[in-house]
C-alpha positions in Angstrom: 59.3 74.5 -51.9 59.8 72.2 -48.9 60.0 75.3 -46.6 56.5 76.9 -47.9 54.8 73.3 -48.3 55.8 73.6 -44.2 54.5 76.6 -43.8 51.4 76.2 -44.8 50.4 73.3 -43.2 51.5 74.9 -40.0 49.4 77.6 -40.8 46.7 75.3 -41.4 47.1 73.3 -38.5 47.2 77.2 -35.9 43.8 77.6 -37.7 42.5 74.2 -36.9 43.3 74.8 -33.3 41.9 78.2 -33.5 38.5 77.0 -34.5 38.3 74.7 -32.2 39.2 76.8 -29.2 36.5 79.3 -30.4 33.9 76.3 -30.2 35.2 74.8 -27.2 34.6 78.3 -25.8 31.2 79.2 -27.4 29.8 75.6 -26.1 31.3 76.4 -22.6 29.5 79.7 -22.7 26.1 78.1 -23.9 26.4 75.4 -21.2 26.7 78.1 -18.5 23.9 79.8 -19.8 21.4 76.8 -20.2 19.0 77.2 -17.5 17.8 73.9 -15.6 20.1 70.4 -14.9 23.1 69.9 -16.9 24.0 67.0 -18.8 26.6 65.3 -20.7 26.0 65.8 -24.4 27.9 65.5 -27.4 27.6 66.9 -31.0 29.4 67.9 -34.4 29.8 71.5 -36.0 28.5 72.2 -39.6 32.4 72.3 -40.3 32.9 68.7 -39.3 35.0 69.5 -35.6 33.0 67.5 -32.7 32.2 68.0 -29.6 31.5 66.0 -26.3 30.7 67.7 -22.7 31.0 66.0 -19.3 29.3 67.6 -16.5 30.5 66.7 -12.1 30.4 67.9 -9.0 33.8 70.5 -8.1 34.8 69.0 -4.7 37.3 71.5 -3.8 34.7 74.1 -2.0 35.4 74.1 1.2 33.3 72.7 3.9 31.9 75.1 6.2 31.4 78.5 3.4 28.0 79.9 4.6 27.2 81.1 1.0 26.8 77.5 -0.1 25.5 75.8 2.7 22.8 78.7 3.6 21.9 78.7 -0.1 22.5 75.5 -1.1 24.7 76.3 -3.8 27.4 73.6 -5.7 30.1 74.5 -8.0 29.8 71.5 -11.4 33.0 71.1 -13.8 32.0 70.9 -17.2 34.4 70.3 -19.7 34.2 70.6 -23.2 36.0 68.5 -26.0 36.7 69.4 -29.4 38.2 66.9 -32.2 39.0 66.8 -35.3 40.9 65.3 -37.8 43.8 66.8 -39.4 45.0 67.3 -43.1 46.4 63.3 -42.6 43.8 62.0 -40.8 45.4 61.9 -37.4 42.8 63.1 -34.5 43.6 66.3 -32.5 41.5 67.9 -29.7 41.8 70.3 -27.7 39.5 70.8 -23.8 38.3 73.6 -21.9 37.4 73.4 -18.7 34.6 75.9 -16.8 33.1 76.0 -13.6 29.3 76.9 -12.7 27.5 77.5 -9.6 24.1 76.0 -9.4 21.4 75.6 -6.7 20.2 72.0 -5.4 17.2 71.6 -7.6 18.9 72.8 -11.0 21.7 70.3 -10.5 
């Protein structure tokens, strides 16, 4: 009993993390889509996971890359959290992390 008791909360717990990997990644996907400036925002699913972005500036382009100094381009981190709390109550969470080109004015 204490065997299948284990097994399924670890089967439980894979499909906790599985969710929240697929929303991670559907908010990542909406966020590079969203036209205009981002922002940090922050949220809950209908199933109770939460989420929180944060949006910066990528420092690591290199200085002197014509395509983003003739076009006036920036590459912006956002990064996506998920959390939850599992069958116990203890909090998990799990982050993605994207990167999006934008021009001056959207940024």
């Amino acid at each position: 009993m204490q065997l299948f008791a284990g097994g399924l909360r670890a089967s439980r717990t894979s499909c906790d993390y599985s969710r929240a990997i697929i929303h991670a990644k559907d908010k990542i996907e909406e966020l590079e889509g969203a036209s205009g400036p981002l922002v940090p925002e922050s949220g809950e699913f209908t199933d109770g996971f939460k989420w929180q972005s944060e949006v910066e500036s990528f420092r690591e382009v290199k200085v002197g890359s014509k395509a983003f100094e003739e076009d006036k381009l920036r590459l912006m981190k956002i990064k996506v959290t998920v959390a939850w709390e599992d069958s116990v109550r203890k909090p998990k969470s799990v982050e993605l992390v994207s990167l999006k080109t934008v021009s001056d004015d959207e940024k």
